[in-house]
C-alpha positions in Angstrom: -24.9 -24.6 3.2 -24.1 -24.1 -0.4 -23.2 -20.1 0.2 -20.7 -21.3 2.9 -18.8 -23.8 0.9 -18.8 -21.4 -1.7 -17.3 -18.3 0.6 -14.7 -21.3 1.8 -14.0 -22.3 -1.5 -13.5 -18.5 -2.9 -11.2 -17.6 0.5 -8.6 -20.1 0.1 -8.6 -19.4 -4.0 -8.0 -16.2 -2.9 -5.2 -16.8 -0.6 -3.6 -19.3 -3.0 -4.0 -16.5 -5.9 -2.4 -13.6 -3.8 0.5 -15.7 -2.4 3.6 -15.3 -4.5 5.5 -17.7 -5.7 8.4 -16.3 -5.3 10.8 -17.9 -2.9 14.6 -16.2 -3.4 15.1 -12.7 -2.9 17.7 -11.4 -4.9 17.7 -7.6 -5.2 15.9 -4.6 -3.5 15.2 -7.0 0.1 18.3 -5.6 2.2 19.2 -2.6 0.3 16.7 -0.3 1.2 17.3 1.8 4.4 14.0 3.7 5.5 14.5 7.4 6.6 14.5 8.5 10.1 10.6 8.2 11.8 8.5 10.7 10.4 10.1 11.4 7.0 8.5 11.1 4.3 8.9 7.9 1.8 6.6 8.6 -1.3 3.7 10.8 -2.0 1.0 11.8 -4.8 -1.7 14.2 -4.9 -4.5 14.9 -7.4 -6.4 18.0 -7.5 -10.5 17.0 -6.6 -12.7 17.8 -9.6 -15.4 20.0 -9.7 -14.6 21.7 -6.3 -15.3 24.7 -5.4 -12.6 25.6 -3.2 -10.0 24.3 -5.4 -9.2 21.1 -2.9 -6.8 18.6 -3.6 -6.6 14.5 -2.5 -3.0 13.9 -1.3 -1.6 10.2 0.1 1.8 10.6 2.6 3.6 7.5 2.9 6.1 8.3 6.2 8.5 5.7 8.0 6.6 4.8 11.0 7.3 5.8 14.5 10.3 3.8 15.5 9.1 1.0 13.5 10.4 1.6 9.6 13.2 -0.5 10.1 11.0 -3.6 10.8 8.5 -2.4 7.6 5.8 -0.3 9.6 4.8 2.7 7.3 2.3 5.5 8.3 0.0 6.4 5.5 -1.8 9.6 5.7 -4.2 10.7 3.4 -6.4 14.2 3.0 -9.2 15.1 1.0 -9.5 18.8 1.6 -9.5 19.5 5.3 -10.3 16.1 5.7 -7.5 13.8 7.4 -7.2 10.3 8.0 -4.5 8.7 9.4 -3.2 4.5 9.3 -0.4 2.1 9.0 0.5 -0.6 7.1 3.2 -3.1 7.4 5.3 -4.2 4.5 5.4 -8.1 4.4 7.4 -11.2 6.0 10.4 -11.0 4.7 9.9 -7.5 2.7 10.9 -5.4 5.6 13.5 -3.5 3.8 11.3 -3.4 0.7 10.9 0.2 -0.5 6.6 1.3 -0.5 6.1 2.8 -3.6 2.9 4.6 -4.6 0.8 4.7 -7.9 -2.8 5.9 -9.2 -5.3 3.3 -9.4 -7.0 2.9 -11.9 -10.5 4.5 -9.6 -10.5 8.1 -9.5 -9.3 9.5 -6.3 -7.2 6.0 -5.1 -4.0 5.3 -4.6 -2.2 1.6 -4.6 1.0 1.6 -2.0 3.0 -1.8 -3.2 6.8 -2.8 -4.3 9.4 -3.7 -6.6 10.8 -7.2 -6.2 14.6 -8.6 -7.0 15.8 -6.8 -9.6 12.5 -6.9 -11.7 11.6 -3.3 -12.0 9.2 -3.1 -14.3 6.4 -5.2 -12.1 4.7 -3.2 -9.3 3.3 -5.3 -6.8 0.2 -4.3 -5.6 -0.6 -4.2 -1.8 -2.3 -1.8 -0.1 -4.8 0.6 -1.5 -6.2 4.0 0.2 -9.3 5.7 -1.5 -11.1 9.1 -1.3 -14.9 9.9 -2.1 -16.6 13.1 -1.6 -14.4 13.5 2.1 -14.5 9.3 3.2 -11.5 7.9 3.1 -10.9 4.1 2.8 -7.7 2.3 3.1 -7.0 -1.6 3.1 -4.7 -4.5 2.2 -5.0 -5.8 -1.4 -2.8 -8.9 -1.4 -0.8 -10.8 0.9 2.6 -11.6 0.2 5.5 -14.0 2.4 8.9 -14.0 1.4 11.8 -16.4 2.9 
C-alpha cells in the first residue's frame, strides 16, 4: 500500500515537474516549415570507441511521411550495421517547432528537443535515443502542451 501511494505520488510530481509553464508562444511556433517527407531535419554522429571495424553511432532526424507539417518526425538511428527505426511527435501546440539534436551527457545518446519563443539559449529536452554495444533505446523525456 505504501509503494503504491508512493509511485502515485512520484507520477503526478512528475507530470507537474515536466509540464511547462509556459503559456504564450511568441517566436519559433509558426515560423518553422518542415522539409518535404523524407528529408532530413538534424543529424549527429559519433565514431564507437574501441571498435574494431572503425563503426560509427549516427541519429537521423527526417520529416515524417506526410506527417511533418502536423509535428511527426522519423528518427533513425545506427550503430554499425545495426538500424533502428521510430517516430516521435513534436508537442500540442509545438507542431511547427523545429527538433533539434544534441549529445547527452551518456556516451553514445542523443536528446532530440527545441527552442522556445525567442529564447535561444535554453534547449528543451524531449526525446532521447541511445546506443550500447548494437541496442538501441529511444523514448520521450518530458511532456510539454502549449496553447
Amino acid at each position: 500500500m505504501k509503494k503504491c501511494i508512493l509511485f502515485c505520488c512520484s507520477f503526478v510530481l512528475l507530470i507537474v515537474a515536466s509540464c511547462s509553464g509556459h503559456k504564450d508562444n511568441d517566436g519559433d511556433n509558426g515560423t518553422y516549415t518542415p522539409p518535404p517527407a523524407g528529408n532530413t531535419v538534424a543529424a549527429d554522429s559519433v565514431k564507437i570507441a574501441d571498435d574494431p571495424n572503425n563503426f560509427t553511432y549516427k541519429v537521423t532526424i527526417k520529416a515524417g511521411t506526410n506527417s511533418a507539417a502536423y509535428g511527426v518526425y522519423d528518427v533513425i538511428a545506427e550503430w554499425g550495421p545495426n538500424t533502428a527505426a521510430s517516430q516521435f511527435t513534436m508537442p500540442r501546440g509545438g507542431e511547427k517547432l523545429k527538433p533539434l539534436i544534441k549529445k547527452g551527457t551518456a556516451p553514445y545518446t542523443y536528446i532530440i528537443g527545441f527552442h522556445y519563443g525567442n529564447d535561444k539559449k535554453t534547449f528543451y529536452d524531449y526525446y532521447q535515443v541511445s546506443g550500447n554495444k548494437g541496442m538501441i533505446e529511444a523514448k520521450y523525456l518530458k511532456a510539454y502542451s502549449f496553447k
